[in-house]
py3Dmol code that shows the C-alpha trace and the ligand (Angstrom):
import py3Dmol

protein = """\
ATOM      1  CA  UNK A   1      86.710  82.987 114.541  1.00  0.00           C
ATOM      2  CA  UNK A   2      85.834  86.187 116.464  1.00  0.00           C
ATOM      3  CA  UNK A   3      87.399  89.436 115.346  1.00  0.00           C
ATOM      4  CA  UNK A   4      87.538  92.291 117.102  1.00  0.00           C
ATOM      5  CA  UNK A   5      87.594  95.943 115.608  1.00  0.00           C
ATOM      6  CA  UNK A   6      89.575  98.690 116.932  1.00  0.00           C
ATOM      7  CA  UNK A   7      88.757 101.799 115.115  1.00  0.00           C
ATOM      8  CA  UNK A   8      89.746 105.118 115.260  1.00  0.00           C
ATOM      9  CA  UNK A   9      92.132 108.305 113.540  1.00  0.00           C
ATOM     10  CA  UNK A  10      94.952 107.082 115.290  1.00  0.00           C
ATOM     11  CA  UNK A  11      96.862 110.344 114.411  1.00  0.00           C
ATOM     12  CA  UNK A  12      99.329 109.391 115.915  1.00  0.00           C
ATOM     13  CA  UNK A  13      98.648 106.312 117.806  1.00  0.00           C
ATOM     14  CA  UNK A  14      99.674 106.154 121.282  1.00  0.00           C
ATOM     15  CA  UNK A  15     100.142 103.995 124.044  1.00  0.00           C
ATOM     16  CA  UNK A  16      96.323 104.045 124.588  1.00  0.00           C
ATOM     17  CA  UNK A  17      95.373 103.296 121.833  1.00  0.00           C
ATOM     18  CA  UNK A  18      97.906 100.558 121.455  1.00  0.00           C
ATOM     19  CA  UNK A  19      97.059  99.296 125.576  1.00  0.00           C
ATOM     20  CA  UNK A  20      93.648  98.703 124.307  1.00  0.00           C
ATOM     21  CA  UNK A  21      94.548  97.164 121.184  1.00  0.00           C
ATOM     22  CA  UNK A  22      97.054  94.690 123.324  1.00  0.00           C
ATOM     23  CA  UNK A  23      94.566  93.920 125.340  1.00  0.00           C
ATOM     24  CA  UNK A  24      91.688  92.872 122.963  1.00  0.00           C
ATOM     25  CA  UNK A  25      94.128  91.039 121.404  1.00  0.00           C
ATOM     26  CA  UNK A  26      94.470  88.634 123.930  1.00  0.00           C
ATOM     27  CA  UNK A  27      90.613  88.333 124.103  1.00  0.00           C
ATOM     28  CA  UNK A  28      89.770  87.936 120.513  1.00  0.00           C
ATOM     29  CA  UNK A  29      90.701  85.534 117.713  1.00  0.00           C
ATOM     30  CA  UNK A  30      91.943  87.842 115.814  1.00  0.00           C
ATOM     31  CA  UNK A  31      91.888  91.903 115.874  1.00  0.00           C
ATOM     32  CA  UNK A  32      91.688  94.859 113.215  1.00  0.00           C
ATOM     33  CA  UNK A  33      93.071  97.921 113.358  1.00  0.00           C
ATOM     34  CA  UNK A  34      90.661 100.153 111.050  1.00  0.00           C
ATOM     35  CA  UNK A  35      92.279 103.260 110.330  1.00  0.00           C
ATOM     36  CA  UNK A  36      89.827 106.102 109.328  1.00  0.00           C
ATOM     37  CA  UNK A  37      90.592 107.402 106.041  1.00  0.00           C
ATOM     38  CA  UNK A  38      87.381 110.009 105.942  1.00  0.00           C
ATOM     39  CA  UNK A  39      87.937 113.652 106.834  1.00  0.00           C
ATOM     40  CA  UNK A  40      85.869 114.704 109.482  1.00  0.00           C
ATOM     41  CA  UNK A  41      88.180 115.485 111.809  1.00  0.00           C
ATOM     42  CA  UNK A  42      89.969 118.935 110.635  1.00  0.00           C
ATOM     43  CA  UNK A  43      93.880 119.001 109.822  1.00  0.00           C
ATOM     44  CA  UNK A  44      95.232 115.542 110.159  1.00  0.00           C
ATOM     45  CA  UNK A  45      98.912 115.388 110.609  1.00  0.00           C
ATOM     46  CA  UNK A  46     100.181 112.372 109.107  1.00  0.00           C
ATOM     47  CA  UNK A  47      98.577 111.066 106.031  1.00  0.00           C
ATOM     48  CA  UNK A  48      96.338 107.725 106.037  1.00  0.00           C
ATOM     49  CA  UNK A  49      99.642 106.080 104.564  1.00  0.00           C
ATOM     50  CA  UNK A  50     101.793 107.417 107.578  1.00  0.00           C
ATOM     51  CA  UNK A  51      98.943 106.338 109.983  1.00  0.00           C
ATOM     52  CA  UNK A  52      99.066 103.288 108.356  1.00  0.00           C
ATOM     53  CA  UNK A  53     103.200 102.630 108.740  1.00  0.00           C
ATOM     54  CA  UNK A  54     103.355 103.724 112.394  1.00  0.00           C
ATOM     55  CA  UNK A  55     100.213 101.189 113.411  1.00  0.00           C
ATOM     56  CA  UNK A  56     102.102  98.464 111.576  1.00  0.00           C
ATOM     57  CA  UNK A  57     105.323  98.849 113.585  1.00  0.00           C
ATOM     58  CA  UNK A  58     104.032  99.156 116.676  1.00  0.00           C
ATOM     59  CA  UNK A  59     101.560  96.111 116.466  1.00  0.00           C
ATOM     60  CA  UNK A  60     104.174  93.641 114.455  1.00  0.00           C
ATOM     61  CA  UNK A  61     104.977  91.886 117.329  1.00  0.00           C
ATOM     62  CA  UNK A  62     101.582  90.845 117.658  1.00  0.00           C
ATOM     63  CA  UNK A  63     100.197  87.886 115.219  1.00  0.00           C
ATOM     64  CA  UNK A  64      96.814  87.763 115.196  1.00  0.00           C
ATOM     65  CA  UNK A  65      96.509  91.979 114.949  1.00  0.00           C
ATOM     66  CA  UNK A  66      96.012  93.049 111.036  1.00  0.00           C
ATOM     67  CA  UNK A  67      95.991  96.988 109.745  1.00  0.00           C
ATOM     68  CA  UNK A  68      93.271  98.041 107.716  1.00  0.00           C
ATOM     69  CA  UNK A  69      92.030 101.412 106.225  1.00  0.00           C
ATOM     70  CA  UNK A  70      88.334 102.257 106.189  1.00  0.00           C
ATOM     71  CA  UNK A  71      87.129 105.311 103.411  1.00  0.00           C
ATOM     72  CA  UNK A  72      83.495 104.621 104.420  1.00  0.00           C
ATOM     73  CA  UNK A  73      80.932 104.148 107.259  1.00  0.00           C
ATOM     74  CA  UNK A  74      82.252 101.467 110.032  1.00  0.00           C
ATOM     75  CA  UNK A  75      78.960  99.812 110.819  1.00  0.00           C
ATOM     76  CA  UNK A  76      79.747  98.719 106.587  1.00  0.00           C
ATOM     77  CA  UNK A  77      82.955  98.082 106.741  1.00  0.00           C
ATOM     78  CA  UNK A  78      82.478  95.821 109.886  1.00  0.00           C
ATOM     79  CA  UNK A  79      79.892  93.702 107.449  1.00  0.00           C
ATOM     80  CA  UNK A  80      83.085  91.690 105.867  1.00  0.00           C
ATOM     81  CA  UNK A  81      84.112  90.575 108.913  1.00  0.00           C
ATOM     82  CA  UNK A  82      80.958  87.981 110.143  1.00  0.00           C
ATOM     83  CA  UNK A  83      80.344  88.187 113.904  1.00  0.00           C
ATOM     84  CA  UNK A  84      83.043  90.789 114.734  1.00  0.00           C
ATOM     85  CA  UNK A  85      82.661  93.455 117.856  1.00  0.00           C
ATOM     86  CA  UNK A  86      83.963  97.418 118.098  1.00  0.00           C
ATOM     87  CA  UNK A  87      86.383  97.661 120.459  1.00  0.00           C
ATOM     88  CA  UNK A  88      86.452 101.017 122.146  1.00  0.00           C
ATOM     89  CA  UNK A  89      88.629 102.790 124.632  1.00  0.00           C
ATOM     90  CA  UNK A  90      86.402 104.175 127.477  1.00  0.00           C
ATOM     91  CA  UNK A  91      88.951 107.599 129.421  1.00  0.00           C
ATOM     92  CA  UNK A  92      86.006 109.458 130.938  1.00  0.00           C
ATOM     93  CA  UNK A  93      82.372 109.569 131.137  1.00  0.00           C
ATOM     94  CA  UNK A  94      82.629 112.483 127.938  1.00  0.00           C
ATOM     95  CA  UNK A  95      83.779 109.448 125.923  1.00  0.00           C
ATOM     96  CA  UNK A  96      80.992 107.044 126.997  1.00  0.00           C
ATOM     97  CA  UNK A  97      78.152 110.133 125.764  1.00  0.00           C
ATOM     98  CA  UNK A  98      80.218 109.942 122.154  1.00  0.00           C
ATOM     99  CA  UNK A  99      80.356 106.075 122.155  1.00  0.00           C
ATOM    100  CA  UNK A 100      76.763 105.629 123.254  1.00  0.00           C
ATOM    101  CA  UNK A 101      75.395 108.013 120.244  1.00  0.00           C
ATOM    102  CA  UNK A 102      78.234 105.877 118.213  1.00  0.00           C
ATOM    103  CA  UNK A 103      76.701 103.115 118.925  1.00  0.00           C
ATOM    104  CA  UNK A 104      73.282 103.708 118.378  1.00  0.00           C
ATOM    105  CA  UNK A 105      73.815 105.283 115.085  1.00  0.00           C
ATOM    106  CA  UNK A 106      75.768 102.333 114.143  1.00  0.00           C
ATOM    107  CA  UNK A 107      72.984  99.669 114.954  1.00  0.00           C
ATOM    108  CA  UNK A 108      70.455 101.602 112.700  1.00  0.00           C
ATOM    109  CA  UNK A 109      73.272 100.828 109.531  1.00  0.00           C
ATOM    110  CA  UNK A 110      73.903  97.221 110.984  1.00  0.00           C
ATOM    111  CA  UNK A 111      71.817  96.323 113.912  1.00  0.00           C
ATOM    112  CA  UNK A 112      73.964  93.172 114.447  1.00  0.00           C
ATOM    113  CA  UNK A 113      77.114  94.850 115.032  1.00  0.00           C
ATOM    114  CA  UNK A 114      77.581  95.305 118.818  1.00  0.00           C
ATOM    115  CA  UNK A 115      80.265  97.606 120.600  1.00  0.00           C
ATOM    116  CA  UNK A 116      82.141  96.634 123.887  1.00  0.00           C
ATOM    117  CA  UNK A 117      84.217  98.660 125.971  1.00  0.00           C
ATOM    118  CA  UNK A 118      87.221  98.216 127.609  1.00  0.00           C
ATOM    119  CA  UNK A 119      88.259 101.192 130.325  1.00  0.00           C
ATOM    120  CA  UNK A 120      91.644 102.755 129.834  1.00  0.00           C
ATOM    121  CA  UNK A 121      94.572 102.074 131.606  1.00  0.00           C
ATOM    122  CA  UNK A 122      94.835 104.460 134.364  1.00  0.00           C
ATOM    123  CA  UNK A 123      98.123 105.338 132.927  1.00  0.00           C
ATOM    124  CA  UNK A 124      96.626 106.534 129.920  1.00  0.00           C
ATOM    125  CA  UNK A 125      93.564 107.950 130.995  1.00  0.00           C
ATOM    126  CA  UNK A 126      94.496 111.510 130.099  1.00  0.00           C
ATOM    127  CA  UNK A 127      96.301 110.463 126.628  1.00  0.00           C
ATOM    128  CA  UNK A 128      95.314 111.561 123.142  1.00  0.00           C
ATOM    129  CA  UNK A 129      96.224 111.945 120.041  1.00  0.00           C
ATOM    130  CA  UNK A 130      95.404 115.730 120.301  1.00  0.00           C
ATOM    131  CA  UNK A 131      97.937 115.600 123.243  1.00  0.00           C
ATOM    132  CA  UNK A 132     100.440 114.055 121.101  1.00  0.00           C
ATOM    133  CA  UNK A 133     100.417 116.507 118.103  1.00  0.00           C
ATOM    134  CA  UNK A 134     100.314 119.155 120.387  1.00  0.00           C
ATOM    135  CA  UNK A 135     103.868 118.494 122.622  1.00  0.00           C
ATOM    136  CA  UNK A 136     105.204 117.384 119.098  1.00  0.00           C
ATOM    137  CA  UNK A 137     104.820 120.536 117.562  1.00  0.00           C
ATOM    138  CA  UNK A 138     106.460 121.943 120.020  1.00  0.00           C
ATOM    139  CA  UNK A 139     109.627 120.301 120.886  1.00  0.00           C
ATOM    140  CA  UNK A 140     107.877 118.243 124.069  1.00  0.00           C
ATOM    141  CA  UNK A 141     108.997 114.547 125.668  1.00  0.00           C
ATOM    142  CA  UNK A 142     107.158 112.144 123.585  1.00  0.00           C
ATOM    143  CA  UNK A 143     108.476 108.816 125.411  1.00  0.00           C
ATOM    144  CA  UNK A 144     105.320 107.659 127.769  1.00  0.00           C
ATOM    145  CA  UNK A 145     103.215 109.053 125.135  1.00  0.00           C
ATOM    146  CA  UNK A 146     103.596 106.852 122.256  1.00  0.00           C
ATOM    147  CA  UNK A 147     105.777 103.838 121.247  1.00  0.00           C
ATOM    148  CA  UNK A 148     109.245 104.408 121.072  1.00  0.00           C
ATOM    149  CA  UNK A 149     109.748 102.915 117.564  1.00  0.00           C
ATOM    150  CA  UNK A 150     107.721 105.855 116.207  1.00  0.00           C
ATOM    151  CA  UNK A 151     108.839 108.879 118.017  1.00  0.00           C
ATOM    152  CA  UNK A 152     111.369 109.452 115.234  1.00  0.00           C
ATOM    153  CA  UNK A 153     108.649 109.656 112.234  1.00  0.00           C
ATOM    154  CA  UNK A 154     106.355 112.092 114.806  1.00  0.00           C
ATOM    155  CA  UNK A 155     109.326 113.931 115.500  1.00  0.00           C
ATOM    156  CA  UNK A 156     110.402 114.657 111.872  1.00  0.00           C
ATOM    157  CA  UNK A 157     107.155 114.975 110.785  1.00  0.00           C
ATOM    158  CA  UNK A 158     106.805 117.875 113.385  1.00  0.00           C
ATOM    159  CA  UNK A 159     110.153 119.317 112.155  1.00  0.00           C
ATOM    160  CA  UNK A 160     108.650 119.607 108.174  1.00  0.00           C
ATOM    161  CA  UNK A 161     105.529 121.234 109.594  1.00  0.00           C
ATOM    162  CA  UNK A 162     107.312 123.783 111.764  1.00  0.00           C
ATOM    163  CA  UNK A 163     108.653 124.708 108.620  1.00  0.00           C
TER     164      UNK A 163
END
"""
ligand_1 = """\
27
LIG
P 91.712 110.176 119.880
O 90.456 110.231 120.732
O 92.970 110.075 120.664
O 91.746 111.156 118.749
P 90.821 108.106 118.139
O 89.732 108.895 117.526
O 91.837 107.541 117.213
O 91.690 108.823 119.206
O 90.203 107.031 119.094
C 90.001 105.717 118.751
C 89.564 104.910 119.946
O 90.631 104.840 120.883
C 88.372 105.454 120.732
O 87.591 104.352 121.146
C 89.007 106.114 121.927
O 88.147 106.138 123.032
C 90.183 105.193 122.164
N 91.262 105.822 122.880
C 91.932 106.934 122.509
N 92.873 107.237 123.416
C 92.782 106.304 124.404
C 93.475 106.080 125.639
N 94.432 106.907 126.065
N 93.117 105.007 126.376
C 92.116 104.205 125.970
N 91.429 104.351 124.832
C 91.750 105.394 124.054
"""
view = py3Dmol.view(width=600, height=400)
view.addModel(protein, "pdb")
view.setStyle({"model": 0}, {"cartoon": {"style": "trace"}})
view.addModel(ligand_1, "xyz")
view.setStyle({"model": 1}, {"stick": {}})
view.zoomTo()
view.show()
């Protein structure tokens, strides 16, 4: 069975993230969602839990995509799942420099684990999650941005941090 791995903060996830995630699901066996639980990125706006909740609502309707959280290095927590791949989301040649470095960092912790690429939809090209938090806080559109079933918990969640 080939697995695919789709990491990332997802805070929030959007419809790129989801797109890609759609996509290798229809390639792969079977696909995880590995939710980043460390803290290098600064100020997180949902909690690993809420991260957690919105991934698993958006991707129910797909059966062969599973949610997992990660507290550790990826190139380790890809070991338990034999033969998978990192799936990554490829917007503009800034991500590809990232990836690349990613990638070879990654292969000196577990030279057997191999990252493809998929390019984003041209849709989404310009989506993040940075994008997101940012018209959330204040007040903007969020439909196109993110799936509609969640645009209620980003919304509130907004609301309590506005204060
Ligand atoms: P972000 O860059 O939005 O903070 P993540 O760190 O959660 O998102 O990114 C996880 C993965 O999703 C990366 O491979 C990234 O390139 C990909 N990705 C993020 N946004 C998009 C998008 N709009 N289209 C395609 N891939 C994306």
């Amino acid at each position: 069975m080939r697995t695919a791995i789709c990491p990332g903060s997802f805070d929030p996830i959007t419809l790129g993230h989801l797109n890609i995630i759609v996509r290798a699901a229809q390639i792969f066996d079977r696909v995880v969602v590995c939710v980043a639980a460390n803290a290098t990125k600064t100020s997180p706006m949902f909690t690993v839990e809420e991260k957690v909740e919105m991934v698993r609502r958006v991707t129910a309707p797909y059966p062969n995509v599973t949610v997992e959280v990660n507290r550790g290095l990826l190139a380790e927590f890809a070991r338990q799942y034999e033969g998978s791949v990192l799936i990554k989301g490829l917007r503009a040649a800034s991500d590809f420099d990232y990836e690349f470095q990613m990638d070879l960092i990654n292969k000196r912790i577990n030279p057997d684990l191999e990252t493809m690429f998929l390019t984003a939809d041209q849709r989404y090209t310009f989506l993040s999650s940075s994008i997101v938090r940012e018209m959330a806080r204040y007040g903007g559109e969020l439909r196109g941005l993110v799936p509609e079933e969640i645009i209620g918990m980003i919304e509130a969640k907004a609301n309590t941090q506005r204060g």
